[in-house]
C-alpha positions in Angstrom: 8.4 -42.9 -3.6 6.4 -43.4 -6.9 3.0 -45.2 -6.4 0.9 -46.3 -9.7 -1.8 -47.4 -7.2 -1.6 -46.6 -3.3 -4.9 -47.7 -2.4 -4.0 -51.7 -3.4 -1.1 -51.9 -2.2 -0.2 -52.2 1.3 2.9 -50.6 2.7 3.6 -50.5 6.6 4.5 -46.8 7.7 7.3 -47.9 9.3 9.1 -49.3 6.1 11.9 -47.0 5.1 11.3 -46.1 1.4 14.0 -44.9 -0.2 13.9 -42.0 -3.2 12.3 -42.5 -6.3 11.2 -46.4 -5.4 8.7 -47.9 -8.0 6.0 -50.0 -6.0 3.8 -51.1 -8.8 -0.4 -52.2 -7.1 -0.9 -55.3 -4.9 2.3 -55.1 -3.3 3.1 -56.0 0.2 5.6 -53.8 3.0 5.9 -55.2 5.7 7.0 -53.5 9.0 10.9 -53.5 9.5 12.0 -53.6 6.0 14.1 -51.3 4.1 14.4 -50.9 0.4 17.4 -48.9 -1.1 16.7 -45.9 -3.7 15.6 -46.2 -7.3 14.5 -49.9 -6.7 11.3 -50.9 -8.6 8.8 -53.2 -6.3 6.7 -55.5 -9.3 2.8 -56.2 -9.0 1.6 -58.3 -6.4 5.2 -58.6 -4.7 5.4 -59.6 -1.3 8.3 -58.1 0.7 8.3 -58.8 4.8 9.9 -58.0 7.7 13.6 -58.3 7.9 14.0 -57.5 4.3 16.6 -55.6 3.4 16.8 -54.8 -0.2 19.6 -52.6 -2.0 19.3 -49.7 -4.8 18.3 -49.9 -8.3 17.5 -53.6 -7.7 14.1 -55.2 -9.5 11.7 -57.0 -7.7 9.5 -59.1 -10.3 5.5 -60.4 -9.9 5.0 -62.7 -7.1 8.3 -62.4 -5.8 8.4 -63.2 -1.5 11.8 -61.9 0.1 12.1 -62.3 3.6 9.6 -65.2 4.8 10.2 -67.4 7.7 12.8 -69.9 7.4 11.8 -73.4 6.3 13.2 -75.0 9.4 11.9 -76.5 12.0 14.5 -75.9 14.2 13.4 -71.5 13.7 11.8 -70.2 16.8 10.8 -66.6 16.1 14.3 -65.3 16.2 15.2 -62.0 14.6 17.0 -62.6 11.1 17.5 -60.8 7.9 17.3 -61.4 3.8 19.5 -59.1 2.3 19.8 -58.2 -1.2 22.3 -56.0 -2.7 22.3 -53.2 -4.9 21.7 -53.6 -8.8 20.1 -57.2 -8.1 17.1 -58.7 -9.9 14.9 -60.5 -8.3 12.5 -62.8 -11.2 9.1 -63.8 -11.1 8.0 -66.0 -8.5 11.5 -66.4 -6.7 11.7 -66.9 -3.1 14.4 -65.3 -0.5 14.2 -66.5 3.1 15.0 -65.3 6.2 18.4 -66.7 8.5 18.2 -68.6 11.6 19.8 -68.3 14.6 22.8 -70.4 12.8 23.9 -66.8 10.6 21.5 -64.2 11.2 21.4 -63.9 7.7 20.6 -64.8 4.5 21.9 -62.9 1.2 22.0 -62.1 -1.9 25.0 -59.7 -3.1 25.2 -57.1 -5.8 24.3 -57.3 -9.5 23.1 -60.9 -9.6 20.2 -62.2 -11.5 17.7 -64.2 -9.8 15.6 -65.5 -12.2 12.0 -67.0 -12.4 10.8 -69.8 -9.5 14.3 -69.9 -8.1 14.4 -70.5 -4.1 17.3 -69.3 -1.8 16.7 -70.9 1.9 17.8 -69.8 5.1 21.4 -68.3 5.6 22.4 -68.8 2.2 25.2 -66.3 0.9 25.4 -65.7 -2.8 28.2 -63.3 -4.0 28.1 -60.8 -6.4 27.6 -61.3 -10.1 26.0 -64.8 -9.9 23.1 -66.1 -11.8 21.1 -68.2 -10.9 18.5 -69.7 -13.8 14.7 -70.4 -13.5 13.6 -72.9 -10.9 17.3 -73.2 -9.3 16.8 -74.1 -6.0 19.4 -73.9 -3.1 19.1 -75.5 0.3 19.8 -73.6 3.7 23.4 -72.6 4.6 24.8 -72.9 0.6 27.6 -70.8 -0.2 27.7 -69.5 -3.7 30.8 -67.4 -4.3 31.1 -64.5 -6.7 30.6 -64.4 -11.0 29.1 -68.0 -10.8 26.2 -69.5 -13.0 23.8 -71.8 -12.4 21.6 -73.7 -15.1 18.0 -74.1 -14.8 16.9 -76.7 -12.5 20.4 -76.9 -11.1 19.6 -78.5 -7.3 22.2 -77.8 -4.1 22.4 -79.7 -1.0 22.9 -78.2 2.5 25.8 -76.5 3.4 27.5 -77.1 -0.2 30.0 -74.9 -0.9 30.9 -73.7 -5.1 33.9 -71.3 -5.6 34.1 -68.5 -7.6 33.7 -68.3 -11.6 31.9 -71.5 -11.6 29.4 -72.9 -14.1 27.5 -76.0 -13.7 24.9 -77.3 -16.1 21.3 -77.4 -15.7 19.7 -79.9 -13.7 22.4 -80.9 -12.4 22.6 -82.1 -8.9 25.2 -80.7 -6.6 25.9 -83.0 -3.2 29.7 -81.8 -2.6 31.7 -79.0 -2.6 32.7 -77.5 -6.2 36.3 -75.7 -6.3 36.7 -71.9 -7.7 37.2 -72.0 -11.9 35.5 -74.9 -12.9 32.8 -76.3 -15.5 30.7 -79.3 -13.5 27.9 -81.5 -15.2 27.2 -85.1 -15.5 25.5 -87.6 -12.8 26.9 -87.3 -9.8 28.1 -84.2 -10.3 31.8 -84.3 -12.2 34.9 -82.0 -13.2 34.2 -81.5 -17.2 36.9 -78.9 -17.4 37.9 -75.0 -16.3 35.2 -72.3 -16.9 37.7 -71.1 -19.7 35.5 -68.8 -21.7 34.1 -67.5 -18.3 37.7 -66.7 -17.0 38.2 -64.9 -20.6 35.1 -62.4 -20.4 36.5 -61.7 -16.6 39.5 -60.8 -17.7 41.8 -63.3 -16.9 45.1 -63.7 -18.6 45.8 -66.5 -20.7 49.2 -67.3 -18.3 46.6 -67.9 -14.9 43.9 -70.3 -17.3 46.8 -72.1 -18.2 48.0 -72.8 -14.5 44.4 -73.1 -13.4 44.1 -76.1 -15.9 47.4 -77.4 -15.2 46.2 -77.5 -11.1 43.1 -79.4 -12.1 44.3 -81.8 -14.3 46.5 -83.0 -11.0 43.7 -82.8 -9.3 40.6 -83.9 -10.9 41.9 -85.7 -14.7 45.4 -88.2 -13.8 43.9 -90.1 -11.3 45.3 -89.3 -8.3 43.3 -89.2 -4.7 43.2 -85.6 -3.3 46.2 -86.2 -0.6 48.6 -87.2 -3.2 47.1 -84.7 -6.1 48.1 -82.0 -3.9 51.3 -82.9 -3.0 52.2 -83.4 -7.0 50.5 -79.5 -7.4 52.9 -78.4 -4.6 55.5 -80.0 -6.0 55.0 -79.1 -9.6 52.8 -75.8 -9.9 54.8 -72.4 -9.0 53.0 -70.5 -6.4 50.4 -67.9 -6.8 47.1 -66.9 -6.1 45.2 -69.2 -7.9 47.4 -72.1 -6.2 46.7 -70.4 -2.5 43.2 -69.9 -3.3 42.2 -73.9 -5.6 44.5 -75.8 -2.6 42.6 -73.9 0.4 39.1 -74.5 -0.9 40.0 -78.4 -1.2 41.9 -78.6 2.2 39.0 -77.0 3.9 36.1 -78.8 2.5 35.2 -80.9 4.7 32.0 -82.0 3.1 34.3 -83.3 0.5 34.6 -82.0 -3.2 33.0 -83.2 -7.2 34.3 -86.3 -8.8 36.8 -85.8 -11.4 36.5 -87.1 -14.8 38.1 -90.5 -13.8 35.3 -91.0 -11.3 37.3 -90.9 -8.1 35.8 -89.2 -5.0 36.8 -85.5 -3.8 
């Protein structure tokens, strides 16, 4: 453990330290928390019990990781924040604790967390996601992996966005956003795949096409969900992408985006 200045910053001797961990003066370890190897701990950070922070992650000024739950349903009961490895955490950003409802709350491996962002209570955020300054996610959000969210970008309870997603800044997300997509507009609308995403992840040109072939059943002719789907059984060969767009629309139960023609998910 490297320490710039021991006496002002307070670390619990029962926090496990990993090696060569950075905690920079006015820091604060709490009791029961555990912070990986090669991690860097920023000035005046404030890391509490049931944090569990990864390796080489980066934990910026005035960060909080692990505070109570801002529920008033929490009574005391043991829960985690858990951050993986590779993850920066940006100035001012806030990580709570789980309830009772997951245990957990977490952050996965090489996301970006950037300035005056909150993550509530049992959140789960994937791996490779960013998440822009003053982003702010409500308790029990899923968040799957390699999305991006704007600044200001505001997400109800329980919502649920797939993976390789992008949605605007300040954009407010009440419903559930399927895997592959671009969302903007007010309320919250399909404005097309996340093409140049899919491209830098890899993707061959073959899948973007049949992703955008699904969605334009599905979000641009006008169809209502029930009948969009049956017209992407009928017409769309199977695969992955099929298995995996149809199943996160089937099972959303608090409903998905608008598409472009305005009609509810």
């Amino acid at each position: 453990m490297i320490l710039d200045a021991y006496k002002v910053a307070h670390i619990h001797p029962e926090a496990k330290i990993g090696k060569n961990v950075t905690i920079h003066p006015f820091c604060f370890i709490d009791k029961d928390v555990v912070i990986g190897d090669n991690t860097e701990i920023g000035p005046s950070a404030t890391i509490l019990s049931g944090a569990r922070i990864g390796k080489h992650c980066k934990i910026f000024p005035g960060a909080v990781i692990a505070a109570i739950p801002q529920d008033l349903k929490f009574n005391g009961e043991y829960t985690t924040a858990e951050i993986g490895d590779y993850t920066t955490i940006r100035e001012h950003a806030t990580i709570n604790r789980g309830t009772k409802f997951n245990n957990k709350t977490v952050v996965g491996n090489n996301c970006l967390i950037m300035a005056y962002c909150h993550v509530a209570h049992d959140c789960i955020v994937g791996d490779h996601c960013i998440m822009a300054n003053c982003v702010n996610l409500a308790g029990h959000v899923i968040i799957e992996d390699h999305t991006i969210l704007e600044g200001m970008v505001a997400v109800q309870q329980f919502v649920h966005i797939g993976a390789h997603c992008f949605i605007t800044g300040g954009s407010l997300v009440r419903k559930n956003v399927p895997p592959f997509v671009k969302a903007a507009r007010e309320p919250l609308s399909y404005v097309g795949i996340n093409t140049i995403g899919l491209q830098r992840k890899g993707f061959d040109q073959e899948d973007i096409q049949q992703i955008e072939d699904i969605y334009r059943w599905l979000f641009v002719r006008g169809y209502n969900i029930s009948n969009a789907l049956k017209k992407i059984n009928a017409e769309i060969p199977e695969s992955k992408y099929k298995e995996l767009i149809t199943s996160f629309v089937k099972t959303s139960n608090k409903g998905i985006m608008r598409g472009v023609n305005g009609h509810s998910g």
